[in-house]
C-alpha positions in Angstrom: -81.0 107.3 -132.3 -79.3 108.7 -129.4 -80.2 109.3 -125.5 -80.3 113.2 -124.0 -80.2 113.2 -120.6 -81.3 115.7 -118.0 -78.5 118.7 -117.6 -78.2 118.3 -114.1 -77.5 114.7 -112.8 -76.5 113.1 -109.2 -74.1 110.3 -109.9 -75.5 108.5 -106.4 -79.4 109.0 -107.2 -81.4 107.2 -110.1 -81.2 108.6 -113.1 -84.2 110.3 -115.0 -84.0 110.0 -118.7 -85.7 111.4 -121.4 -85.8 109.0 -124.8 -85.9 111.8 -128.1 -85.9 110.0 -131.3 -83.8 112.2 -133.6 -83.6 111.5 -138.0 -80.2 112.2 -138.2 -79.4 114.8 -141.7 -76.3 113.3 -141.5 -74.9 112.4 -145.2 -77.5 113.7 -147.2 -76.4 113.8 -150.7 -76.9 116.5 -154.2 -79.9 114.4 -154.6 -81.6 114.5 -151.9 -81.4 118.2 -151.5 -82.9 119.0 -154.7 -86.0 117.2 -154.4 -89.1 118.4 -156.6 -93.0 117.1 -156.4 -93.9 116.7 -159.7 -98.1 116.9 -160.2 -99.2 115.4 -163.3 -102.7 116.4 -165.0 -103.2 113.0 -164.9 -102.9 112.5 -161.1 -99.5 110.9 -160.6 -97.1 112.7 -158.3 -93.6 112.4 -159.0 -91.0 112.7 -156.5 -87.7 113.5 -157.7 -85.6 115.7 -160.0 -86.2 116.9 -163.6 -83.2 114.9 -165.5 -83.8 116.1 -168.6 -86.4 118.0 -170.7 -87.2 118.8 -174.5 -89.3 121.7 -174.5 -92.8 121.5 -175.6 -91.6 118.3 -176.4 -91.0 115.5 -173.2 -89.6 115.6 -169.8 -87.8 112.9 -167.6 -87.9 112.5 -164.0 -85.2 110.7 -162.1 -87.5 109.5 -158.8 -87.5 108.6 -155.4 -90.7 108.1 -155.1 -93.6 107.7 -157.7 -97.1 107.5 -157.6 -98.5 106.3 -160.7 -101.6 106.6 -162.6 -102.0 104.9 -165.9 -105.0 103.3 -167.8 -105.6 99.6 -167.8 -106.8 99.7 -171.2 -103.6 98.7 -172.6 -102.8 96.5 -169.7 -101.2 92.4 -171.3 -99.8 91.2 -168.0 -99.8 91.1 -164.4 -97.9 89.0 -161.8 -98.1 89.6 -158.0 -95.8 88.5 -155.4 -95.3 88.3 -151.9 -91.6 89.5 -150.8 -90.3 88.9 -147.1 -89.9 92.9 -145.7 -86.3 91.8 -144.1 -85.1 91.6 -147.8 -86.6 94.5 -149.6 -85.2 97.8 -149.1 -84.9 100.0 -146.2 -87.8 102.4 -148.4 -89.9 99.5 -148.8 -89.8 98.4 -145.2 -90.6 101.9 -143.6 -93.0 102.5 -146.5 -95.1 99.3 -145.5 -95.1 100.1 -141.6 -95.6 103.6 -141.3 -99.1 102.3 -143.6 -99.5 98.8 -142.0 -99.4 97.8 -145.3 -98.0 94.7 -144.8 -99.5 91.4 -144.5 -98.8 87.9 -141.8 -98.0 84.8 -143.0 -97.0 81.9 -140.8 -95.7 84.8 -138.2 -93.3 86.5 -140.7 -94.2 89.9 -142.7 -94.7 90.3 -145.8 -95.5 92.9 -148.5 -97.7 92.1 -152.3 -95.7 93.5 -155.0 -96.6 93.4 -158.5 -95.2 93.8 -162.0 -97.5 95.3 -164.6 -96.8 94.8 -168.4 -98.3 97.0 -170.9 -98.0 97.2 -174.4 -95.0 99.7 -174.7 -93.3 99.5 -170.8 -92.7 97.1 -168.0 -93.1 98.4 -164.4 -91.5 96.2 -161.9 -92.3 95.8 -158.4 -95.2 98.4 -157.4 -97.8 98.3 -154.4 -101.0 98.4 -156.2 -103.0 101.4 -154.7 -105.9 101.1 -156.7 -107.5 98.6 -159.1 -109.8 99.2 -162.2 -110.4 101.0 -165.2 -107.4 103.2 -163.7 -104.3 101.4 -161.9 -102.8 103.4 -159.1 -99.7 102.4 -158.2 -96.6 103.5 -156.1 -92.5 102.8 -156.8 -89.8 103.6 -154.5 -87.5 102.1 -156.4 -85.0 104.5 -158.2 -86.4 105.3 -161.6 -86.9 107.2 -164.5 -90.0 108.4 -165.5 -91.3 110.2 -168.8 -94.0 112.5 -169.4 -95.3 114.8 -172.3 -94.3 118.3 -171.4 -97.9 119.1 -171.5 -98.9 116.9 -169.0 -97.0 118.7 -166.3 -99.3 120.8 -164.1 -97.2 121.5 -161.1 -93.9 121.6 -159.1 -93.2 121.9 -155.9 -89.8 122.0 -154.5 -88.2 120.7 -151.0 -87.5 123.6 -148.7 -84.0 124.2 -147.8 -83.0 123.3 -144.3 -82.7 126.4 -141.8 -79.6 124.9 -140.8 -78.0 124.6 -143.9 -75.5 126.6 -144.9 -74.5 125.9 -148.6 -76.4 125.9 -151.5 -78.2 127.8 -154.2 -80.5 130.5 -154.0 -82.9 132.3 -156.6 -83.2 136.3 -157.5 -86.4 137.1 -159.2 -86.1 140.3 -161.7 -89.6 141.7 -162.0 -91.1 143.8 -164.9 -90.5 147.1 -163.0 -87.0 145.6 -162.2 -87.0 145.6 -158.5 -85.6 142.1 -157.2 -86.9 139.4 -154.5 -84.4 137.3 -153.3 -85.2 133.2 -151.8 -85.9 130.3 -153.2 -88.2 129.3 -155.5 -90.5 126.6 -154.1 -93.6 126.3 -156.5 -94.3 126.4 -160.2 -97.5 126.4 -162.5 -95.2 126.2 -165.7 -96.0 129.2 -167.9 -98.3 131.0 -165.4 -97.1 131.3 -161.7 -94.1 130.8 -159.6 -94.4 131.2 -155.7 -91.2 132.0 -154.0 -89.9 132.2 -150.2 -88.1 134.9 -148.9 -85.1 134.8 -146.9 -87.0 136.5 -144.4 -89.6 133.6 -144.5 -92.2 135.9 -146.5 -93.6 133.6 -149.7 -94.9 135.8 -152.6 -96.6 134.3 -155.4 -96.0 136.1 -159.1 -97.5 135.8 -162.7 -94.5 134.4 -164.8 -95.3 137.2 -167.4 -94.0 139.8 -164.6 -90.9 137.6 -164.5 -88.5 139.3 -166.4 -85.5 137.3 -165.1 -84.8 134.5 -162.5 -80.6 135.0 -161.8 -79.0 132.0 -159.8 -76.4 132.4 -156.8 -74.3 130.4 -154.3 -75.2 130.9 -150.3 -72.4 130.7 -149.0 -69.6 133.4 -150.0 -66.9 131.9 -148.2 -67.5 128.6 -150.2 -66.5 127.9 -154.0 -69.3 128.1 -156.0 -69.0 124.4 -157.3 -69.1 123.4 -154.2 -72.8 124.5 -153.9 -74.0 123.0 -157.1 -76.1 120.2 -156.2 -76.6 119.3 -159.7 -74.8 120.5 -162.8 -77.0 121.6 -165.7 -76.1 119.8 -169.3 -77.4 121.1 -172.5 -77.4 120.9 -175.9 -77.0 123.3 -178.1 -78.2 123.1 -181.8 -75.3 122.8 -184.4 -72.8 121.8 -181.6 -71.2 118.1 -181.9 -70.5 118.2 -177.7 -72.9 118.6 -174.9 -72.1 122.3 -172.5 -72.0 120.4 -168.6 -71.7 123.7 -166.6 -74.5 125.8 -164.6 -77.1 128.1 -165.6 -76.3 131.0 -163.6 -79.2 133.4 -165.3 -82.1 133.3 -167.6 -84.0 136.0 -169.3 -87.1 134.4 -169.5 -88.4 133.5 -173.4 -85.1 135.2 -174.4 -81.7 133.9 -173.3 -79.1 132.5 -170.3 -76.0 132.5 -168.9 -74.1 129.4 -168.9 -70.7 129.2 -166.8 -68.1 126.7 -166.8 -66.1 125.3 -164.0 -63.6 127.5 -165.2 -64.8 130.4 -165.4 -65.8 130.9 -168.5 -69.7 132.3 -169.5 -71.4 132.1 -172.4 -75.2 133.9 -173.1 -77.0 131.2 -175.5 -80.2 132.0 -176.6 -82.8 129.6 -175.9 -84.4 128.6 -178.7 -81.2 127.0 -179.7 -81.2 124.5 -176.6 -82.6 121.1 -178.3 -82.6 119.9 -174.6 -81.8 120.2 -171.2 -80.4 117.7 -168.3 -79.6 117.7 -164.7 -76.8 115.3 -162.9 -75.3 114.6 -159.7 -72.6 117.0 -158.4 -69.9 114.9 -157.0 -68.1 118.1 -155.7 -70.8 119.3 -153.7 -70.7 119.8 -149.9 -73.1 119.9 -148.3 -72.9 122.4 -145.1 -75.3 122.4 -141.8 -74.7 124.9 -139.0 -76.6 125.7 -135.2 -78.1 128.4 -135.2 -76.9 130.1 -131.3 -77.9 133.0 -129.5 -75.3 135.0 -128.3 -73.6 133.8 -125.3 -75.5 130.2 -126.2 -73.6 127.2 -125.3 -75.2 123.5 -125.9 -73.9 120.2 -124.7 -75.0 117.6 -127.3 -78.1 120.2 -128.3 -79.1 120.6 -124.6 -77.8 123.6 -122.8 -74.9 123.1 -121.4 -74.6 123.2 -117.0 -71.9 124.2 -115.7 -70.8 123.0 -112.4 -69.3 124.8 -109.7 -65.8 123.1 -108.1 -65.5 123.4 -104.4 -61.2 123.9 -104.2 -59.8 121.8 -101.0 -56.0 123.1 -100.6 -54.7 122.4 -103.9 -57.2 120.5 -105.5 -60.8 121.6 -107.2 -63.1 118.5 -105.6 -65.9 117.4 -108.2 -69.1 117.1 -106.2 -72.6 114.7 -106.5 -73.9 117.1 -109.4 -72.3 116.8 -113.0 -73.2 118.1 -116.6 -74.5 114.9 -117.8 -73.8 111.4 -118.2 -72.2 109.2 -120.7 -71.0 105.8 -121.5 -67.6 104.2 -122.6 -67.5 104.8 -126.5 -70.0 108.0 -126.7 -68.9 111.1 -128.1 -69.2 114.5 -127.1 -70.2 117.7 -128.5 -69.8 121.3 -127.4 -71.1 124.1 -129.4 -70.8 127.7 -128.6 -71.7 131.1 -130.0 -69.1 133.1 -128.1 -67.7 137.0 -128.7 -64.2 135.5 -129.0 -64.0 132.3 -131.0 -60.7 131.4 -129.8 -61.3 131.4 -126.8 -59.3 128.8 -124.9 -60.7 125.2 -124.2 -59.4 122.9 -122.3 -60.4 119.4 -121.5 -58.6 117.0 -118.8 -59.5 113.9 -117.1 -60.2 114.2 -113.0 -57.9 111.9 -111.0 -58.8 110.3 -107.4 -57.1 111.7 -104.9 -57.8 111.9 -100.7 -59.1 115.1 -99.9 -60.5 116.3 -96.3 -63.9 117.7 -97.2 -65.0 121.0 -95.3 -68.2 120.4 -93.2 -67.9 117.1 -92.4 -67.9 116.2 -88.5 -64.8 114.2 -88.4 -61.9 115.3 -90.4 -61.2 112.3 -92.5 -59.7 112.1 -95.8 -62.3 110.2 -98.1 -61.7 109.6 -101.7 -62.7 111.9 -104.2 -62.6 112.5 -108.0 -60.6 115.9 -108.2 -58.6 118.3 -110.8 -56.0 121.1 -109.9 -54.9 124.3 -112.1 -51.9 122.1 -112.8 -53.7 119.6 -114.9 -55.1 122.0 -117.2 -51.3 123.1 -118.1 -49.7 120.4 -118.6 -51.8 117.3 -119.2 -55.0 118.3 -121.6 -56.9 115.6 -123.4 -56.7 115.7 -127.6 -60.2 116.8 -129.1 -61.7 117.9 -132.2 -62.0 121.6 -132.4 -63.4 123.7 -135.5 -65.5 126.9 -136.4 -68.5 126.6 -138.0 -69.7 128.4 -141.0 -72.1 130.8 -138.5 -68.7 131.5 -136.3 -69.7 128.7 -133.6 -67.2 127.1 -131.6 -67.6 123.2 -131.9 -65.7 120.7 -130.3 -66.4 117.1 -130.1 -64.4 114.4 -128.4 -65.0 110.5 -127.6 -64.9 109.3 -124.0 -63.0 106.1 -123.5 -62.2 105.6 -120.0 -64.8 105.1 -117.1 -64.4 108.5 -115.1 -64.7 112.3 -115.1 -63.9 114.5 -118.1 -64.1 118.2 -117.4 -63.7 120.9 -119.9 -62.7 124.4 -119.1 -64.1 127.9 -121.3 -62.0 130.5 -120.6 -64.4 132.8 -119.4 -67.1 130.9 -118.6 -68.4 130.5 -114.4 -68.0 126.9 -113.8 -66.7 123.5 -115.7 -68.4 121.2 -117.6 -67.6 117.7 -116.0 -69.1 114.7 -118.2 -69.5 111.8 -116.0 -68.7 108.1 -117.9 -69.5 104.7 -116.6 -69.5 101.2 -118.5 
């Protein structure tokens, strides 16, 4: 959570804030970027990734979330508790408020968990949905899951991120050969597959008019393994080892392409894959950008103001209006989307000095918070400069003194001056 405050301020008036509650994207692993909806025939919704699948056969689902519909018919056991929210996880907590699910006792909060037992499997810890001849039930625990392959109806995967700048993307080669390039964000196994374009068009085709679906990296400036969320492990009929590498292309009902870290590729047909599995890529990165106009510069995602300095002899004299206003400890952020992108920046810290201020009746020296050309020579402050993967110009620095910071744009009409107080 953070505070954005109003681009124009006057240190000596109140100050009108506006409260925007941000989710930060901030550290979001291979996992969480590559998460599917699973629909089952039966009615249970998966939420997750496909970990591993045996054709016609089975296929596992390592979850975030699961909904859960079994039959009770085969139901030997159940045991229902009430768990304190302060010590269940951070899922379970959100879970139960966002759907007042919770329940009072003596003043504290509580959520009903139960374990089910059946015959053949144990599940641990679910919030009974519904209650019967069927048992509805949803885990947010992490978890594997397996199904029949038949039971699989549909899958739906998580869009990518407009601000993300790393990853995979999909090329669809089509009966008459021509190719749409996206990502591939719904299945009907066997029948459809609905993809979105990267020009935010989303076409729907029969899999029988999918001749081939071919796998790239986003990002050509990036190493390809670096945009592997999750590595692809198979195994391959009459082959001791299992291949860990990625599936780069597939020729639907006929063949792939499977590469290896180091470059190698190998086409294996697939009807000699007994099975397939996904895991965790520890060398992925993932990559977020801002996407600026031309000419766009923001100030912690506001746009930045820039304040005219009135100069007094020497000396540029900060006035009542400023950019914004932090506190000791905050950090700053600049981002820019300029022609050159290195262009000079310069930040300093204003010093108080006693000016004679123009306009007033009696010529007194009062004072004031002020900067001269000399100070952005020879005594800059240390920040954190670096170009993002669009081009941008981000710099970030953390105020620890009470005072005014100004930073200079080459270019640019005006300073941005970043008032801090306790």
């Amino acid at each position: 959570m953070k505070f954005l405050y109003n681009s124009i301020m006057n240190r000596n008036r109140y100050l009108f804030v506006i409260l925007l509650f941000m989710a930060l994207a901030a550290g979001i692993n291979a996992f969480a970027q590559n998460v599917e909806q699973i629909y089952m025939k039966s009615g249970s919704v998966i939420e997750g990734y496909i970990a591993e699948q045996k054709p016609g056969k089975h296929i596992t689902f390592q979850t975030t979330k699961a909904t859960i519909v079994v039959n009770s018919d085969s139901l030997q056991n159940k045991k229902t508790e009430q768990f304190p929210l302060e010590t269940l996880s951070k899922e379970w907590r959100e879970w139960a408020e966002q759907n007042n699910k919770y329940i009072e006792n003596e003043g504290k909060r509580q959520l009903e968990l139960t374990t089910l037992e059946f015959r053949n499997i144990v599940y641990s810890k679910v919030f009974l949905l519904e209650k019967g001849s069927l048992i509805k039930f949803i885990d947010l625990a992490p978890n594997r899951y397996t199904f029949k392959w038949s039971d699989m109806y549909r899958t739906v995967k998580k869009k990518r991120p407009e601000n993300l700048f790393s990853g995979l993307k999909e090329i669809l080669v089509l009966s008459d050969n021509s190719r749409v390039e996206g990502q591939i964000i719904e299945q009907y196994p066997g029948k459809d597959m609905k993809i979105e374009t990267d020009d935010g068009e989303i076409l729907t085709f029969k899999s029988s008019n999918v001749k081939q679906i071919i796998t790239e990296k986003i990002n050509e400036k990036m190493d390809l393994w670096a945009q592997i969320p999750l590595l692809d492990k198979i195994q391959v009929k009459g082959e001791d080892s299992e291949l860990v590498g990625f599936i780069s292309s597939r020729t639907l009902g006929k063949e792939m392409v499977f590469e290896f870290e180091g470059g190698e590729k190998r086409t294996i047909p697939q009807n000699q894959v007994i099975y397939y599995a996904k895991i965790p890529n520890e060398k992925y990165v993932a990559v977020y950008d801002k996407i600026l106009k031309n000419g766009e510069i923001l100030l912690d995602e506001e746009p930045a103001y820039f304040v005219q300095l009135e100069t007094v002899g020497q000396y540029m004299v900060l006035g009542d209006i400023v950019s914004a206003q932090k506190r000791v400890g905050d950090t700053v952020c600049i981002q820019a989307n300029l022609d050159d992108a290195d262009v000079p920046v310069t930040l300093i810290k204003a010093h108080i000095e006693r000016v004679t201020i123009p306009g007033m009746k009696k010529k007194k020296e009062v004072p004031c918070p002020v900067i001269t050309y000399q100070d952005l020579v020879q005594s800059p402050l240390p920040f954190v400069r670096e170009t993002t993967p669009l081009g941008n110009i981000k710099v970030t620095f953390e105020v620890k003194e009470v005072g005014d910071y100004v930073l200079y744009i080459q270019g640019q009409d005006g300073y941005v001056v970043i008032n801090v107080t306790e």
